[in-house]
C-alpha positions as CSV (number, residue, x, y, z in Angstrom):
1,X,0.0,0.0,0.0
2,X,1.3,3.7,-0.6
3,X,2.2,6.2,1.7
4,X,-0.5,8.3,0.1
5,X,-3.3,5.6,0.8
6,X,-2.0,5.3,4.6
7,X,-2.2,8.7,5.2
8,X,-5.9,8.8,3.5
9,X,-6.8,5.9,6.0
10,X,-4.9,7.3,8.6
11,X,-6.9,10.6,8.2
12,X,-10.0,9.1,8.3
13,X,-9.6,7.0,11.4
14,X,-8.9,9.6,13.3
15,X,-12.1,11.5,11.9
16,X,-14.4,8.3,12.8
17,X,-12.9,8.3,16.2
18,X,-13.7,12.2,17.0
19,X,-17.5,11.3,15.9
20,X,-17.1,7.9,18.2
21,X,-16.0,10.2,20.9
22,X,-18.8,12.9,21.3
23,X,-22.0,11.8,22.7
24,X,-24.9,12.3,20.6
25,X,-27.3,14.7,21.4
26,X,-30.5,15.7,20.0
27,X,-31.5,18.6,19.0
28,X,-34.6,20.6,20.5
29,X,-36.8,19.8,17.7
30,X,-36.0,15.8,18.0
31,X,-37.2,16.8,21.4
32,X,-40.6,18.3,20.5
33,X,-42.0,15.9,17.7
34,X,-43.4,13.7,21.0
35,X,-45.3,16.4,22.1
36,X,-49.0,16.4,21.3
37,X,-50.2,19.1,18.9
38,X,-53.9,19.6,17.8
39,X,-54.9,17.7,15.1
40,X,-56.7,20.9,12.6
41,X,-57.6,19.0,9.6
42,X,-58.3,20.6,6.3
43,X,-61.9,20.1,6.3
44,X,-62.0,22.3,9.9
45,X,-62.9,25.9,8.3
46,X,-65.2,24.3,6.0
47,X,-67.8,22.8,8.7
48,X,-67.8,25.9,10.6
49,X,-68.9,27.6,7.6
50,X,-71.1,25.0,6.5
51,X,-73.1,25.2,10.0
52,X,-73.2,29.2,9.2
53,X,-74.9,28.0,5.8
54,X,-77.3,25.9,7.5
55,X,-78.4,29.1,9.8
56,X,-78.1,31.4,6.6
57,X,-80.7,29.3,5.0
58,X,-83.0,28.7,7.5
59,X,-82.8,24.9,7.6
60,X,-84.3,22.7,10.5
61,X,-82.3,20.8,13.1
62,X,-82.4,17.0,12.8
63,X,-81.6,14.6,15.0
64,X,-78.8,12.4,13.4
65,X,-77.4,8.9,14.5
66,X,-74.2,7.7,12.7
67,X,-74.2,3.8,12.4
68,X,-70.8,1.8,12.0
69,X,-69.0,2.8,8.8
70,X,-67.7,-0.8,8.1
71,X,-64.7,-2.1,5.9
72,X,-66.1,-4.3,3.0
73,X,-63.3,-4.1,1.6
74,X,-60.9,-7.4,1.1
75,X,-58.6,-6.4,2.9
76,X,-59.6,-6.7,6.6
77,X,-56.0,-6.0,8.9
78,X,-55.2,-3.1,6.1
79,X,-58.7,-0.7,6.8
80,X,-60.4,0.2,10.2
81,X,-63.1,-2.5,10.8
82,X,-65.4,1.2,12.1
83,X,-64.5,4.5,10.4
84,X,-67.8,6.0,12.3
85,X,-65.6,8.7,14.9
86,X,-63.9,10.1,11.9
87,X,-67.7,11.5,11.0
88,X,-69.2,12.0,14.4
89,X,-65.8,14.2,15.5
90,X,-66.4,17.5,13.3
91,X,-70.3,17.1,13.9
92,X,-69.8,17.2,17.6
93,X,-66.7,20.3,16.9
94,X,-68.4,22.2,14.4
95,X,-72.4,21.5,13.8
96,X,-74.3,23.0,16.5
97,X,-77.1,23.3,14.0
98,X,-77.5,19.7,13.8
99,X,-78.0,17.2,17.2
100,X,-75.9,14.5,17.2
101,X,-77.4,11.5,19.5
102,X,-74.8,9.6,21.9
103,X,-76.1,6.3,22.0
104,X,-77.5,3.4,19.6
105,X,-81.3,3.2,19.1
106,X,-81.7,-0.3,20.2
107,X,-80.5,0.4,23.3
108,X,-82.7,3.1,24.1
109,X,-85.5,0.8,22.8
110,X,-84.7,-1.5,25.8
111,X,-84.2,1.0,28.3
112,X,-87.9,2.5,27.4
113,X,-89.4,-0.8,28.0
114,X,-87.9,-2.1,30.9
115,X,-87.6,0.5,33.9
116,X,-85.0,3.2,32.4
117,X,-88.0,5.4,31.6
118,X,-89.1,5.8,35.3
119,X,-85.1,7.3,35.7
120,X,-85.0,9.2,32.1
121,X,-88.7,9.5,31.1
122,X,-87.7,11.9,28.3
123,X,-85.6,9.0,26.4
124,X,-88.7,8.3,25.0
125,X,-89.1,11.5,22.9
126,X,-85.3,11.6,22.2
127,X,-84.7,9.2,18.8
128,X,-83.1,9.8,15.6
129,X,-84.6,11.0,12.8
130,X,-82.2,10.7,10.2
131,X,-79.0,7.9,10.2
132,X,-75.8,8.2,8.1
133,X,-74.6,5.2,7.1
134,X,-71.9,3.9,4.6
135,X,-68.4,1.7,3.9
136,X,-65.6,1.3,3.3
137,X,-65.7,0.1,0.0
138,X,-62.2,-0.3,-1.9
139,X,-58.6,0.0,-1.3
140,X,-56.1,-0.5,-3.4
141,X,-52.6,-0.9,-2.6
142,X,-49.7,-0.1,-4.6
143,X,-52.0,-0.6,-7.8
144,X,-49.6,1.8,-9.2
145,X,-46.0,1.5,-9.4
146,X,-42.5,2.9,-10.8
147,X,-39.3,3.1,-10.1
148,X,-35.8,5.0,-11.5
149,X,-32.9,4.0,-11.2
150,X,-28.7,5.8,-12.2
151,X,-25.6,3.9,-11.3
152,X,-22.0,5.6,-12.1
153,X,-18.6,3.3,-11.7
154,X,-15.5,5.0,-12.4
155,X,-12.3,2.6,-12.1
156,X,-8.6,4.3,-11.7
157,X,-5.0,2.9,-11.2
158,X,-3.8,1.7,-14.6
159,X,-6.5,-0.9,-15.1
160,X,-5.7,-2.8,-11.9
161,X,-8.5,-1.2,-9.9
162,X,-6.6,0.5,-7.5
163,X,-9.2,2.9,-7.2
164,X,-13.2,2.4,-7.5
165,X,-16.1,5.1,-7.0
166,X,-19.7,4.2,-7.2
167,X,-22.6,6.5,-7.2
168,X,-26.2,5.3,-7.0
169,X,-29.6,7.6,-7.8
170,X,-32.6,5.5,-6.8
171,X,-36.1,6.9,-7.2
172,X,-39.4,5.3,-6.5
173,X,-43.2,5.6,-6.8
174,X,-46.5,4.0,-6.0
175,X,-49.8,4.8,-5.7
176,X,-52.9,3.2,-3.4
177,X,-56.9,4.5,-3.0
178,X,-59.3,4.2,-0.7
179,X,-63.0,4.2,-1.5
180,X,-66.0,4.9,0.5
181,X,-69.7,5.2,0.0
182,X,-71.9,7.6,2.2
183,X,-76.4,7.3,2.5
184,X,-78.6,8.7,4.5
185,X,-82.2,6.9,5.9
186,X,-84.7,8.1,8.0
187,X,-85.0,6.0,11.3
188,X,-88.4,5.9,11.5
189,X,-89.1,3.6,8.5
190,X,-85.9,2.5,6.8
191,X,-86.0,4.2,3.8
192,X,-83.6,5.9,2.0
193,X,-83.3,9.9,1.5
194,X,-83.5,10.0,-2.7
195,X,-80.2,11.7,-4.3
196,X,-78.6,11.7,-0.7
197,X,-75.5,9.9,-1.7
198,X,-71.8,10.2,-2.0
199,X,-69.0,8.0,-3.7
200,X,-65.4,9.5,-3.3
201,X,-61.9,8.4,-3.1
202,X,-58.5,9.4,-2.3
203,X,-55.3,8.7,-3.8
204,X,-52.7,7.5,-1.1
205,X,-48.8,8.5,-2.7
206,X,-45.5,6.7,-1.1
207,X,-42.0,8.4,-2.9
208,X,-39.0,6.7,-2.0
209,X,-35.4,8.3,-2.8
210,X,-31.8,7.2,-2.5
211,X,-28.7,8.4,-2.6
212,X,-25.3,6.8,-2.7
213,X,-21.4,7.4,-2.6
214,X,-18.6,5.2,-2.3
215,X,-15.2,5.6,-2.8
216,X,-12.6,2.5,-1.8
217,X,-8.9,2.0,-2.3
218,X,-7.5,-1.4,-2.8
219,X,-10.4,-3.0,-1.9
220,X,-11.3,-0.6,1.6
221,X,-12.7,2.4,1.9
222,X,-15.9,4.7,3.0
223,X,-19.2,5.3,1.9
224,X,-22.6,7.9,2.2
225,X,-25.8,6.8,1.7
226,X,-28.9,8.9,2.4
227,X,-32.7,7.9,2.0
228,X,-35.9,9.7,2.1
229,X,-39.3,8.2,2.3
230,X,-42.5,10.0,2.0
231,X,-45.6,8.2,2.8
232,X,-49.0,9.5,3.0
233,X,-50.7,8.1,6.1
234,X,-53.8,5.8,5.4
235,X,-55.6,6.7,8.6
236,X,-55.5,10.3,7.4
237,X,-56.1,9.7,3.9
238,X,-59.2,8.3,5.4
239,X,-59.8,11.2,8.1
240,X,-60.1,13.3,4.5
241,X,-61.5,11.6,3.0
242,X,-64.6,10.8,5.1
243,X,-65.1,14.3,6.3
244,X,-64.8,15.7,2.6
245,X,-67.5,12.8,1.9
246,X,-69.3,14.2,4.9
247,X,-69.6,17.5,4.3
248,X,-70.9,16.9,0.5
249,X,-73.5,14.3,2.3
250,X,-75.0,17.5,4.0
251,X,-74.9,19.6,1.4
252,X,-76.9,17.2,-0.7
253,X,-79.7,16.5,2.0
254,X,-80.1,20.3,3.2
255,X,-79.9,21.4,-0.9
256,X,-77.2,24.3,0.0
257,X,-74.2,25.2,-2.1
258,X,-71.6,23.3,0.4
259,X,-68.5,24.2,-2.4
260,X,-68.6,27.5,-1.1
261,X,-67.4,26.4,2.1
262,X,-63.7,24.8,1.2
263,X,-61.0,27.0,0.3
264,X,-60.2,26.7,-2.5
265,X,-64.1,25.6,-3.5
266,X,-64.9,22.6,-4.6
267,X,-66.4,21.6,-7.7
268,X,-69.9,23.0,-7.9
269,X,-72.5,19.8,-7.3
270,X,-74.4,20.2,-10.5
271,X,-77.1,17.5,-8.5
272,X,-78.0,20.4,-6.3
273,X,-78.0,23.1,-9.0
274,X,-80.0,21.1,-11.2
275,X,-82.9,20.5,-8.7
276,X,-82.4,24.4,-7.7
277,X,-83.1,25.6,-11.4
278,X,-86.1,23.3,-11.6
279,X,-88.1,24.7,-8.3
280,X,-87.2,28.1,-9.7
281,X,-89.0,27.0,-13.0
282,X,-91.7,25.9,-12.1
283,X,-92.0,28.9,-9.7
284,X,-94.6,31.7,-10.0
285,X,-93.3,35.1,-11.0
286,X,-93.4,36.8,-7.9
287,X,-91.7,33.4,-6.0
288,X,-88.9,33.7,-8.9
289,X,-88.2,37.7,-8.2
290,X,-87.7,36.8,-4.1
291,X,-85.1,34.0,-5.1
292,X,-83.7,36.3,-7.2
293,X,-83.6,38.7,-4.6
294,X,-82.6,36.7,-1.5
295,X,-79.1,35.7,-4.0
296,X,-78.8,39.0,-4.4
297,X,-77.9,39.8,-0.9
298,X,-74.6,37.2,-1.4
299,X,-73.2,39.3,-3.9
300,X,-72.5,42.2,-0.6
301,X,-76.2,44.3,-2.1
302,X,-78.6,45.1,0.3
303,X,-81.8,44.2,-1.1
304,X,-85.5,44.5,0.6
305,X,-87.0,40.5,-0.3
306,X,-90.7,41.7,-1.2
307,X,-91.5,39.6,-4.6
308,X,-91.0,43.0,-6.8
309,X,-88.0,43.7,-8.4
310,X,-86.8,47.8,-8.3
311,X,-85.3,49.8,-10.9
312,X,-82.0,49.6,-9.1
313,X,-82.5,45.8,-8.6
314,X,-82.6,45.4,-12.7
315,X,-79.1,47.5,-12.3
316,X,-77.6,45.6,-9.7
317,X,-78.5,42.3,-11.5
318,X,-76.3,43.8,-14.8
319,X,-73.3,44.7,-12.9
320,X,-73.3,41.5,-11.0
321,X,-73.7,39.7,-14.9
322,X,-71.0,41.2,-16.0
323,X,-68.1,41.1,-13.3
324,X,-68.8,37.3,-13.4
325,X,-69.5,37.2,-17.1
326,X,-72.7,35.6,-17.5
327,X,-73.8,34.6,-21.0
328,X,-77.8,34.7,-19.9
329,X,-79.3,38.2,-19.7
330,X,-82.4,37.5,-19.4
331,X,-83.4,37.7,-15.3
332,X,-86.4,35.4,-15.2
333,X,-84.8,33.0,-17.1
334,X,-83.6,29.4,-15.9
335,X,-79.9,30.2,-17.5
336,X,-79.7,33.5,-15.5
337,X,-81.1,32.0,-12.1
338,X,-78.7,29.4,-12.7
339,X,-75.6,31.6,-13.1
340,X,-76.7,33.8,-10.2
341,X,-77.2,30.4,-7.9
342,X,-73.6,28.4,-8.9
343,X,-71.6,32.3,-8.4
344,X,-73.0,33.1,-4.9
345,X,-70.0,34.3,-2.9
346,X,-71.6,33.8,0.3
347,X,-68.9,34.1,2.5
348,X,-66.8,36.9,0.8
């Protein structure tokens, strides 16, 4: 071996051993990631202002139950067997104009007819009107997948491999989903709420990367590897996607514009829009001006809801046609009322 080689192992011996030497220590924020923080989802913002929508529009306050949100999917150990707390949480947070009942039906059916009612004799009144109910219906694991890969070896000494550096890239990919189904069915006879439905799913994305040096001499030497994984968690992925499931479940049973609520909006629901156009329709004239009217107010006008549009009304209506480019002109038409509905910015 060379002096030049000795002095190169030599060198880094004595580096290893300062690095033996020092005790670790961890830094502050190694310290604080065991701390408990408050789990804010995305979805928070947007029930709060979907309860304010509720209250905005007037609409009555059911008595909901939420029934076991079950994993019928085939893969049993990979899913929750119950996804139901991820729904009732931001209900009980966030929708106070809604009552959220704390107990299972059947068991307050045997409490009422055994001696419990002496104790509670308002359990009898107290029983849900409306149930949510739903599954887990798909996931998908690693149904996509790709990988990259970049190796460099460089040989030096004459041919005799005195000297050999390797460098590695390695990149990977894959993708998994998660499917669930949402209903709701009033308690009282079993029946299902018509075009109360949802279907969603959410894409689940793990990125691997790697990184690797080596450099050795005569058959010894050192190397640097680095990796970074990135995986999205599945109990999360399922958190998001059951309340953005959740909240488009009650937009489409209390017919309000729910998009509005998320920032940025979601897609408009064209199931809600649809059914809005058609009751304005087949509205009389002087029901059509006060829904006319009562979106006005959205658009930041103060406007007096009496069934007769003003003058300054017709005015308003053009200004608010063209800053958000309508192609119907025509108020009383379905088009118009349709425009005006999907482009309420009710909470700007």
């Amino acid at each position: 071996m060379s002096i030049k080689s000795k002095i190169i192992i030599l060198l880094f011996m004595l580096a290893m051993q300062g690095c033996v030497v020092d005790q670790p220590k961890f830094t502050v924020e190694e310290q604080k990631i065991a701390m408990p923080i408050n789990n804010t989802t995305y979805f928070t913002g947007a029930f709060k202002k979907l309860n304010q929508l509720l209250e905005i529009y007037g609409q009555p306050n059911y008595k909901f139950q939420v029934k076991t949100i079950e994993n019928m999917t085939s893969a049993r150990q990979a899913m929750p067997m119950d996804s139901k707390a991820f729904l009732r949480t931001p209900l009980i947070l966030h929708m106070n104009r809604l009552s959220l009942l704390a107990y299972e039906p059947i068991y307050n059916k045997y409490e009422t007819q055994t001696t419990g009612f002496v104790y509670f004799p308002e359990m009898k009144k107290v029983m849900p009107e409306l149930v949510i109910n739903g599954s887990i219906t798909q996931f998908d694991k690693g149904y996509i997948s790709e990988s990259r890969n970049f190796d460099l070896d460089l040989e030096f000494g004459s041919g005799r491999g005195d000297t050999d550096t390797r460098f590695d890239h390695d990149r990977s990919n894959s993708l998994s989903q998660i499917a669930m189904d949402l209903n709701i069915f009033k308690y009282k006879d079993r029946s299902y709420v018509s075009g109360v439905a949802t279907q969603n799913k959410i894409i689940i994305s793990r990125q691997r990367k790697k990184n690797r040096f080596g450099l050795f001499l005569n058959g010894s030497g050192i190397g640097y590897s680095k990796y970074a994984t990135m995986q999205q968690s599945k109990d999360e992925a399922l958190r998001i996607l059951s309340e953005y499931s959740l909240i488009q479940l009650l937009g489409r049973l209390y017919q309000v514009p729910y998009w509005t609520c998320t920032t940025p909006h979601m897609k408009p629901d064209m199931e809600i829009i649809d059914k809005k156009v058609a009751q304005f329709s087949s509205a009389k004239k002087a029901i059509k001006f006060k829904l006319i009217e009562r979106l006005i107010k959205f658009y930041g006008y103060k406007v007096e809801t009496n069934g007769n549009i003003s003058k300054e009304e017709f005015a308003t209506l053009t200004k608010i046609s063209k800053k958000y480019n309508f192609k119907s002109t025509e108020v009383l038409s379905a088009d118009f009322y349709k425009e005006l509905y999907t482009n309420s910015p009710i909470f700007n």
